[in-house]
Structures are given as C-alpha cells and as structure tokens.
C-alpha positions in Angstrom: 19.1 36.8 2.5 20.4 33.9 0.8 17.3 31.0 -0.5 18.0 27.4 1.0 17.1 24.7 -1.7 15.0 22.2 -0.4 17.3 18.4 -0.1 15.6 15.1 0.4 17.4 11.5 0.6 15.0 8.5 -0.4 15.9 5.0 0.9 13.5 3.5 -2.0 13.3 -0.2 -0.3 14.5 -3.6 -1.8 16.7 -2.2 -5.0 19.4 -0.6 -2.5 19.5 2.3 -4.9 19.6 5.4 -2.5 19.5 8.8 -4.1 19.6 12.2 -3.5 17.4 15.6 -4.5 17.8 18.9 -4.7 15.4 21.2 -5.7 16.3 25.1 -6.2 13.8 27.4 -7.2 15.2 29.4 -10.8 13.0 32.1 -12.0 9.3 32.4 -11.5 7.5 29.0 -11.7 10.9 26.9 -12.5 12.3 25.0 -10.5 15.8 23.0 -10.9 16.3 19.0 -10.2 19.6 17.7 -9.0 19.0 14.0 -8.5 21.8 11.6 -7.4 21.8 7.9 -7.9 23.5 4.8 -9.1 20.5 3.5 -10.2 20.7 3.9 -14.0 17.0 4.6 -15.0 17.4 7.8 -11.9 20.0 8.9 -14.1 18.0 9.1 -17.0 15.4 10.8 -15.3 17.9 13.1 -14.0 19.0 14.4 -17.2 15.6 14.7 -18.5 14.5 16.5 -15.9 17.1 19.2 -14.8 14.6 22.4 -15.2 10.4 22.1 -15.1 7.9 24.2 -14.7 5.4 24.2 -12.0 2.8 22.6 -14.2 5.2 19.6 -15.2 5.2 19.2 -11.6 1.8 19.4 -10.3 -0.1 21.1 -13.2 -1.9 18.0 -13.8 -3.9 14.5 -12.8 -2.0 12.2 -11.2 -0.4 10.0 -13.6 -0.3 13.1 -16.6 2.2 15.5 -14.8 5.6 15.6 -16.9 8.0 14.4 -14.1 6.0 11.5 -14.1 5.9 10.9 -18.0 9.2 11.5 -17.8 10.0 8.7 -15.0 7.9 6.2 -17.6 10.0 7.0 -20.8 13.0 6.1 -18.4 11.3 3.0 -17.6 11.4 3.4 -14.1 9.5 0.9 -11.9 5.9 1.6 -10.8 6.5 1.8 -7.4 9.5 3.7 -7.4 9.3 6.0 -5.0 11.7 8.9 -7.2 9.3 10.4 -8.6 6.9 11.1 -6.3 10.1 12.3 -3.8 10.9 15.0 -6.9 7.2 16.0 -6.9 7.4 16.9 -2.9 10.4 18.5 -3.0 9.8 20.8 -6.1 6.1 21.8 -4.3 8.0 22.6 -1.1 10.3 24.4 -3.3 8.2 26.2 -5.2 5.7 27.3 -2.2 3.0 25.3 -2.7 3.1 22.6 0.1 5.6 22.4 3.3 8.8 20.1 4.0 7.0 17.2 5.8 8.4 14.0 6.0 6.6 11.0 3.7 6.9 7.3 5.1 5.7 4.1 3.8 5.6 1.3 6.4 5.3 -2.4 5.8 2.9 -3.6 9.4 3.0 -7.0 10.3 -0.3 -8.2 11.6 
C-alpha cells in the first residue's frame, strides 16, 4: 500500500504570501519538507529545512526546536504562521498527532 504525504495550504493573513507543505515521511524518525512560496524568507527556510529529524521538529521547548531556529536565521516574522504549519504537518506525518485543521480568528466585539 502506497504512504499518502500529508499536504497543508496556509493563507498566512495580511502579507498575501500563500504557501504550500508537504511532508513525506523518509526513513525512521525523518521526515521531508517541500514548502512552496513566493515569499522569499519561506524560501530560505525551505532549503534549510528539506530533511529533519523528529527531534528538530518537536524534540524540544517551544521556541528551541530546529525548524523554528531555522525560521529565525531566515528572519521570518514572529507571527508567521510557516513554521508552526511545518511543525503540524511533520507530527501528523511522522505519527505523533492527527491532521486536524488549525484556525486563527480575528472576533469583533
């Protein structure tokens, strides 16, 4: 039976940069990024983060994982959402959470 890679598409707000995962579980504990954007700090991150391990992805305290370090060498905003939409999909990838949708909702009150 053939593996499905997990896909997500993040809408990331204001910036209009819309970009694309893909996250296929390699060998083991690896996992491999394919992240499409025209934003060009996303394509930085993209080449720097290709292949990682399951502790460069959730291995550590939020803030110290290496997908995140990564996505601050690249001098991506704080809140962009990238990172944190590679994070999901390499866990759901790699077993260790489902493929649940994430939202972030501005409420007027």
């Amino acid at each position: 039976m053939q593996r499905i890679m997990k896909k997500v598409h993040v809408d990331p707000g204001i910036c209009g940069f819309k970009c694309s995962i893909k996250a296929e579980k390699a060998d083991g504990q690896i996992v491999r990024l394919t992240i499409e954007s025209e934003c060009k700090q996303i394509q930085k991150l993209a080449e720097a983060a290709k292949e990682m391990g399951l502790r460069d992805v959730v291995g550590k305290p939020f803030g110290q994982s290496g997908l995140v370090s990564m996505a601050g060498q690249c001098k991506l905003h704080a809140a962009c959402p990238i990172p944190t939409a590679c994070i999901k999909a390499a866990e759901a990838e790699l077993g260790m959470a489902l493929p649940r949708p994430v939202t972030i909702e501005f409420l007027e009150e």
